[in-house]
LOZA-395064 format. One line per field, with one value per residue: residue in one letter; x, y, z negated of N, C-alpha, C, O in turn; residue number from 1. Coordinates in nm, 4 decimals, always signed. Atoms other than C-alpha are relative to their C-alpha. Example, Ala and Ser with C-alpha at 12.3 -4.5 7.8 and 13.67 -1.06 7.14 Angstrom:
# LOZA-395064
code = [a / s] .
npx = [+0.0890 / -0.0820] .
npy = [-0.1190 / -0.1190] .
npz = [+0.0000 / +0.0060] .
capx = [+1.2300 / +1.3670] .
capy = [-0.4500 / -0.1060] .
capz = [-0.7800 / -0.7140] .
cpx = [+0.0900 / -0.0770] .
cpy = [+0.1200 / +0.1090] .
cpz = [+0.0000 / -0.0730] .
opx = [+0.1936 / -0.0261] .
opy = [+0.1181 / +0.2198] .
opz = [-0.0665 / -0.0899] .
pos = [1 / 2] .
END
This chain:
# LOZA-395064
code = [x / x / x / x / x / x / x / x / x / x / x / x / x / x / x / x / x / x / x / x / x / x / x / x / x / x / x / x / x / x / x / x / x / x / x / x / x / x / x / x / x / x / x / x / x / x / x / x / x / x / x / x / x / x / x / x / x / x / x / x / x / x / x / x / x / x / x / x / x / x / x / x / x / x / x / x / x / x] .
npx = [+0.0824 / -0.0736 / -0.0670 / +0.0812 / +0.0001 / -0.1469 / +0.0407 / +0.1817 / -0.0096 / +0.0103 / +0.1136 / +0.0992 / -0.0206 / -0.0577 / +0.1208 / +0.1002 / -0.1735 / +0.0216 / +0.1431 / -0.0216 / -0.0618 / +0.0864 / +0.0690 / -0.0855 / -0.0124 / -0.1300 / -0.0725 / -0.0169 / +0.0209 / +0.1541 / -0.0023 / -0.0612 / +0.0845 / +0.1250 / +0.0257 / -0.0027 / +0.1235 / -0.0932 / +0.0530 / -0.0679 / -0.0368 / +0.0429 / -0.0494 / +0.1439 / -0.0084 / +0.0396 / +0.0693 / -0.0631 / -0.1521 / +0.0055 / +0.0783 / -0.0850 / -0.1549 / +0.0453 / +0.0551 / -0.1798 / -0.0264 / +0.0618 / -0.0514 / -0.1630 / +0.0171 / +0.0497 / -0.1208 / -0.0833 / +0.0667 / -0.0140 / -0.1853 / -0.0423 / +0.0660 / -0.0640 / -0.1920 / -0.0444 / +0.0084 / -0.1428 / -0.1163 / -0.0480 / -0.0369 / -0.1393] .
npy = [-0.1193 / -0.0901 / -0.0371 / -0.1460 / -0.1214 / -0.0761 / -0.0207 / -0.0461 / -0.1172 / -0.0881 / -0.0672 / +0.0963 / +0.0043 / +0.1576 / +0.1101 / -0.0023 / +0.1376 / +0.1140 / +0.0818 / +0.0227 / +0.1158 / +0.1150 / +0.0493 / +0.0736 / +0.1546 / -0.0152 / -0.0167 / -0.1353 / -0.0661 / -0.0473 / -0.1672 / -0.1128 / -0.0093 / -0.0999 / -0.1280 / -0.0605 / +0.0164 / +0.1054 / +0.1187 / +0.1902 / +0.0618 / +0.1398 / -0.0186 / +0.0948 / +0.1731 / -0.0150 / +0.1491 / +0.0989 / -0.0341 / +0.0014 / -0.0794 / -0.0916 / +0.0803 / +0.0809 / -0.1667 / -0.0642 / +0.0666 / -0.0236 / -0.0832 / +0.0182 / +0.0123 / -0.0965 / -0.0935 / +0.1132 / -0.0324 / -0.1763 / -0.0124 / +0.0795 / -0.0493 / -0.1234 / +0.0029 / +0.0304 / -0.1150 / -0.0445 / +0.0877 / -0.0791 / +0.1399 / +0.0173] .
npz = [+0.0000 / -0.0034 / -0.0824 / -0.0896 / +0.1128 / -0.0787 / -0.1471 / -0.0889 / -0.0393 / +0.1244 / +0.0426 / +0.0414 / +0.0800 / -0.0267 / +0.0034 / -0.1206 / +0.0050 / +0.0221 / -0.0781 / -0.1730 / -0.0419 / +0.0169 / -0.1405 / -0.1677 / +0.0927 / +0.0754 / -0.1758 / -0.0022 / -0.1375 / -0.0785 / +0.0722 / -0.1056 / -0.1190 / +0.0280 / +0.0715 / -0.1311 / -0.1049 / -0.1413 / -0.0397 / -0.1025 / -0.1564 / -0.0744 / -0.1409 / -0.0633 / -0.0376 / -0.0953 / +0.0366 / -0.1024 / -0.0896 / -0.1067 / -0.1354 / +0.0384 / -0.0759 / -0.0734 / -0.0152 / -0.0626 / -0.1454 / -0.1501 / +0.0301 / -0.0708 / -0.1211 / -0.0868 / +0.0002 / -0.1282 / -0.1203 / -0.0356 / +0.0339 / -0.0984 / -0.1288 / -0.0005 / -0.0433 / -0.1175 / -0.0062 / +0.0257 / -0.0727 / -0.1300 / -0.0541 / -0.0574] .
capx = [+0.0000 / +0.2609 / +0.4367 / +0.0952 / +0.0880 / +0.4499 / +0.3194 / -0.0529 / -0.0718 / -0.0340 / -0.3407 / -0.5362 / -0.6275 / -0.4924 / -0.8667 / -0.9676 / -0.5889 / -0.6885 / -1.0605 / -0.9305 / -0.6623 / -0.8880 / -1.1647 / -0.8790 / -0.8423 / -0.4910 / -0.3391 / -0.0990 / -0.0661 / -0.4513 / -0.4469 / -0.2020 / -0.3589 / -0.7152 / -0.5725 / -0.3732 / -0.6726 / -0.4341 / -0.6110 / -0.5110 / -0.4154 / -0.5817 / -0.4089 / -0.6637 / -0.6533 / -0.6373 / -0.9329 / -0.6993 / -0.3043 / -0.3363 / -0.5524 / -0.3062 / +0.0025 / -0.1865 / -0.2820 / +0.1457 / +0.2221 / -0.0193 / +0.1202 / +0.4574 / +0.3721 / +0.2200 / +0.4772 / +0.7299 / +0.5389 / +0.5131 / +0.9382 / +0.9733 / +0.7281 / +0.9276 / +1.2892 / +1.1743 / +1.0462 / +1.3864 / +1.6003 / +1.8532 / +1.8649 / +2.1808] .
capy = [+0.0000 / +0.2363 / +0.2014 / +0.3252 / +0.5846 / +0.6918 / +0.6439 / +0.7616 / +1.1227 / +1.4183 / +1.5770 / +1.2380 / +1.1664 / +0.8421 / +0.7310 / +0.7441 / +0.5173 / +0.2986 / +0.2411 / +0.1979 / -0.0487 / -0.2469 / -0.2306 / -0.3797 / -0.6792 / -0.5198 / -0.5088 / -0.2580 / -0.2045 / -0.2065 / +0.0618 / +0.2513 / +0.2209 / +0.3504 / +0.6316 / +0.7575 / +0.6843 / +0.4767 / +0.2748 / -0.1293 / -0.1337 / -0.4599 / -0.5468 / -0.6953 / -1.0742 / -1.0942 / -1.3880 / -1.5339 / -1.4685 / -1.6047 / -1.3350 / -1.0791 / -1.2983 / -1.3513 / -0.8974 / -0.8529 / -1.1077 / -0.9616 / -0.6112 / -0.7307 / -0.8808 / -0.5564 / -0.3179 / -0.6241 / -0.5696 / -0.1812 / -0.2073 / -0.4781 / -0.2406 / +0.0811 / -0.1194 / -0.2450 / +0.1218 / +0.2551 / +0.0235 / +0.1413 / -0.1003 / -0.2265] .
capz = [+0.0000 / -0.0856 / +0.2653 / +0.4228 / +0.1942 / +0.3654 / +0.7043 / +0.7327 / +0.8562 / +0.6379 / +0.4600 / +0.4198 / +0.0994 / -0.0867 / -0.1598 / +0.2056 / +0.2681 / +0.0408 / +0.1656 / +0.5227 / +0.3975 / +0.2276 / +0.4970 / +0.7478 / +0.4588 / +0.3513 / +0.7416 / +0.7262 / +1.0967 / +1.1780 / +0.8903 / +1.0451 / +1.3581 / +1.2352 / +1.0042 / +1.3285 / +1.5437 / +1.7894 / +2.0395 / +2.1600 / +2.5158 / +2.6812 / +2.9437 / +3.2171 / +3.2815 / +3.6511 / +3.7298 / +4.0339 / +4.0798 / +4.3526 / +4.5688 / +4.3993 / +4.5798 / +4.8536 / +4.9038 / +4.9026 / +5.1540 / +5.3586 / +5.2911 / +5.3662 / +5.6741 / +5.8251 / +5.7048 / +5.9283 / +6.1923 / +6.1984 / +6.1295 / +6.4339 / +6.6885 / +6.6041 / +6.6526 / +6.9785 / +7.0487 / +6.9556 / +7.1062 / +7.3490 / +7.6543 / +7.8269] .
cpx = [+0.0869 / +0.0554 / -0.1540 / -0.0380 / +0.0920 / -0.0337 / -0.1072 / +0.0528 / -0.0082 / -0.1518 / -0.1063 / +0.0208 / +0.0316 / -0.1347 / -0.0722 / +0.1136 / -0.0800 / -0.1595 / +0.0130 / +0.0767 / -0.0504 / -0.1261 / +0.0684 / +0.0822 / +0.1970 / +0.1029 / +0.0466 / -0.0338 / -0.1662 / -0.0270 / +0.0195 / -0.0784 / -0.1412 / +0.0273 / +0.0909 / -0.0675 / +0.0909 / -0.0867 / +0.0988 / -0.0202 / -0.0519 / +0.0391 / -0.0985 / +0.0503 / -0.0721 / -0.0676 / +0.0951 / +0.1146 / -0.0032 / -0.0296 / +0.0927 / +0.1299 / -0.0322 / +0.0586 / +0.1668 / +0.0228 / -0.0713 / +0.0462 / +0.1302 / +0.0002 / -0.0425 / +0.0392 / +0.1527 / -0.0109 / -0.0180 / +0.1433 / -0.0027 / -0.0840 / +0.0707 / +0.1258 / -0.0384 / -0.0572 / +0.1123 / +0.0858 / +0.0917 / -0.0266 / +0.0838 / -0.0361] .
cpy = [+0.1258 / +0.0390 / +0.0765 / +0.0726 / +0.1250 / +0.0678 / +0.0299 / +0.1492 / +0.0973 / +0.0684 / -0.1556 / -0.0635 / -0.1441 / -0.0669 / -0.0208 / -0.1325 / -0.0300 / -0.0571 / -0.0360 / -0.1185 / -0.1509 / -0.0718 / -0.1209 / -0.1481 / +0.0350 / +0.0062 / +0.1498 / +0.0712 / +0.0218 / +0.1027 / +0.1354 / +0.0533 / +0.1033 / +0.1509 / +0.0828 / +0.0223 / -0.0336 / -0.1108 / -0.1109 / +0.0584 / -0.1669 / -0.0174 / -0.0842 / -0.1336 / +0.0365 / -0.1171 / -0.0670 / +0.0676 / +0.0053 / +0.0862 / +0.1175 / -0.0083 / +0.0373 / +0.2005 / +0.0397 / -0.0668 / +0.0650 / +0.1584 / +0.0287 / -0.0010 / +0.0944 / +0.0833 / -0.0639 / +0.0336 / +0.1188 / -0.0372 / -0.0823 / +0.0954 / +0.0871 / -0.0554 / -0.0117 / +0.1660 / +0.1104 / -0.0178 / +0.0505 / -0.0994 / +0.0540 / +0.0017] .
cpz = [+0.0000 / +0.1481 / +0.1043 / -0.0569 / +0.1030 / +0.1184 / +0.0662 / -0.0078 / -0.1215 / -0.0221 / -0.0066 / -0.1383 / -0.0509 / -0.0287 / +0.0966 / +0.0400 / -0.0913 / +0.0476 / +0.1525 / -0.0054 / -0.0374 / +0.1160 / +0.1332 / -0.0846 / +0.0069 / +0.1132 / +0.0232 / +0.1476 / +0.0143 / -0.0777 / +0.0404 / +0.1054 / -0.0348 / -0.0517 / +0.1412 / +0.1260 / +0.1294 / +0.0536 / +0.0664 / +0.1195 / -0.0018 / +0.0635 / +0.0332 / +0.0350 / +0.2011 / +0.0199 / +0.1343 / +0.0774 / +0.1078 / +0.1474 / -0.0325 / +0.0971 / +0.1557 / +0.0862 / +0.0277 / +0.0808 / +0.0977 / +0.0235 / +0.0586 / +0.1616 / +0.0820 / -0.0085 / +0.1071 / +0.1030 / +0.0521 / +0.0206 / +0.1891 / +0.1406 / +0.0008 / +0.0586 / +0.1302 / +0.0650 / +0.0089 / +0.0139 / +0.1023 / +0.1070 / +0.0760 / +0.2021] .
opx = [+0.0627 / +0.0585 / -0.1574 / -0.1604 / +0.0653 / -0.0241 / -0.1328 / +0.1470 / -0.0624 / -0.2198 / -0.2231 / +0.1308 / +0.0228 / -0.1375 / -0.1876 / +0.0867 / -0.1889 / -0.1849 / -0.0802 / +0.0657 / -0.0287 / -0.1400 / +0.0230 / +0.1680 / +0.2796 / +0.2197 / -0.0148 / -0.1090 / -0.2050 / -0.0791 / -0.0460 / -0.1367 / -0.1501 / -0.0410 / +0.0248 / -0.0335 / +0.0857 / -0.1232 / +0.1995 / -0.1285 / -0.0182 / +0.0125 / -0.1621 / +0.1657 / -0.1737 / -0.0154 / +0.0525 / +0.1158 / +0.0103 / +0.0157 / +0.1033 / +0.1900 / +0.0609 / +0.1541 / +0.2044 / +0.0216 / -0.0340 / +0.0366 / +0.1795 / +0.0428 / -0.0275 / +0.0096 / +0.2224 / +0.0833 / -0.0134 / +0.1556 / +0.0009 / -0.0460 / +0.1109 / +0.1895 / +0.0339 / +0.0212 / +0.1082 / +0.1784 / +0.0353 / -0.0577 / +0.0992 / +0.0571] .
opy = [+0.2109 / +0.1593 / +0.1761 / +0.0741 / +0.2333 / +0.1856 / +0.0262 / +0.1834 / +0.0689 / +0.0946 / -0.1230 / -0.1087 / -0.2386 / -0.1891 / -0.0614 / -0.2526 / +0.0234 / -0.1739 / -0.0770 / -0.2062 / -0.2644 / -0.1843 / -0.1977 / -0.2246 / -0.0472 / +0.0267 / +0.2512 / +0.1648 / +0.1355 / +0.2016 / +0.2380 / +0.1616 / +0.2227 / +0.2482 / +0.1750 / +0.0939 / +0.0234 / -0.2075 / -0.1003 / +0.1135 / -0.2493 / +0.0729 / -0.1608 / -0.1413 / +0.0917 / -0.2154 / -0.1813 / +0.1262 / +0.1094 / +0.0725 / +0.1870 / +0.0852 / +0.0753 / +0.2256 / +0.1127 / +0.0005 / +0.0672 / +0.1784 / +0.1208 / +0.0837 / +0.0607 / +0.1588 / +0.0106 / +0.0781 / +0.1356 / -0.0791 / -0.0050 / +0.0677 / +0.0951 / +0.0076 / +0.0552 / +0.1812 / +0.2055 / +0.0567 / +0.1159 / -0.2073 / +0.1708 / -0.0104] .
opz = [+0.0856 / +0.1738 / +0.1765 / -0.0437 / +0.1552 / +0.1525 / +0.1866 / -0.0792 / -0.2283 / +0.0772 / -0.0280 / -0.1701 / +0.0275 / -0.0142 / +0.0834 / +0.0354 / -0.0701 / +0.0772 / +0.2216 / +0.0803 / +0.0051 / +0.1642 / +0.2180 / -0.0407 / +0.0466 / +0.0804 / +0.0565 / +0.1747 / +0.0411 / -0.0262 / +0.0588 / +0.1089 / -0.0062 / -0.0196 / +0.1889 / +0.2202 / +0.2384 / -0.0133 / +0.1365 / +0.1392 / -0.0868 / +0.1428 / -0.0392 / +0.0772 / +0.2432 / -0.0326 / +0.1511 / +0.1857 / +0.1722 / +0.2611 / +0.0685 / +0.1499 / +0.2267 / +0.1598 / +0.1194 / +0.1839 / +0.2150 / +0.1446 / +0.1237 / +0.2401 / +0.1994 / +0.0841 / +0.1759 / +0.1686 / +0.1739 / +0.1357 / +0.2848 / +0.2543 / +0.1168 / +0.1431 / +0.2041 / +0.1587 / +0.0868 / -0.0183 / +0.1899 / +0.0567 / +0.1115 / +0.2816] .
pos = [1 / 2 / 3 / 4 / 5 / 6 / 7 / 8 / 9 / 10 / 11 / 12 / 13 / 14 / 15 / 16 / 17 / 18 / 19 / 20 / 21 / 22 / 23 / 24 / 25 / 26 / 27 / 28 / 29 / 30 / 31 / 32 / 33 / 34 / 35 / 36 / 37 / 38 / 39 / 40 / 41 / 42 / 43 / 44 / 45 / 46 / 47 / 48 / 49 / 50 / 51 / 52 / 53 / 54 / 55 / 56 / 57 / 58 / 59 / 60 / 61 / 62 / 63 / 64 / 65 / 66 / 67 / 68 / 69 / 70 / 71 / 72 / 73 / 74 / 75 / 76 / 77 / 78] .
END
């Protein structure tokens, strides 16, 4: 209790800290967290790598293909 004492923001009083650290069943970090009003990041679950993999290959391949029309475009010939 003392260390979120240290580390909750200045001007909060210690009977609001301690009803927050109890609320969060004695968890300093989720304490922390609330008395700084810090939100979790989720990162998103993509539902299929695969179509993710799939969207750069095809990406690649048509940036290739621009590159290979410009060289022969730009080519000197002999």
């Amino acid at each position: 209790m003392n260390e979120v004492i240290k580390q909750a923001p200045e001007g909060i009083d210690s009977k609001v800290i301690k009803e927050v650290f109890e609320r969060n069943n004695e968890d300093t970090l989720k304490t922390l967290m609330e008395l700084w009003d810090i939100k979790e990041n989720k990162k998103e679950v993509i539902a299929n790598k695969w179509d993710e993999v799939r969207d750069i290959c095809d990406a690649y391949d048509t940036e290739m293909g621009n590159f290979m029309k410009n060289s022969k475009k730009n080519a000197i010939k002999l």
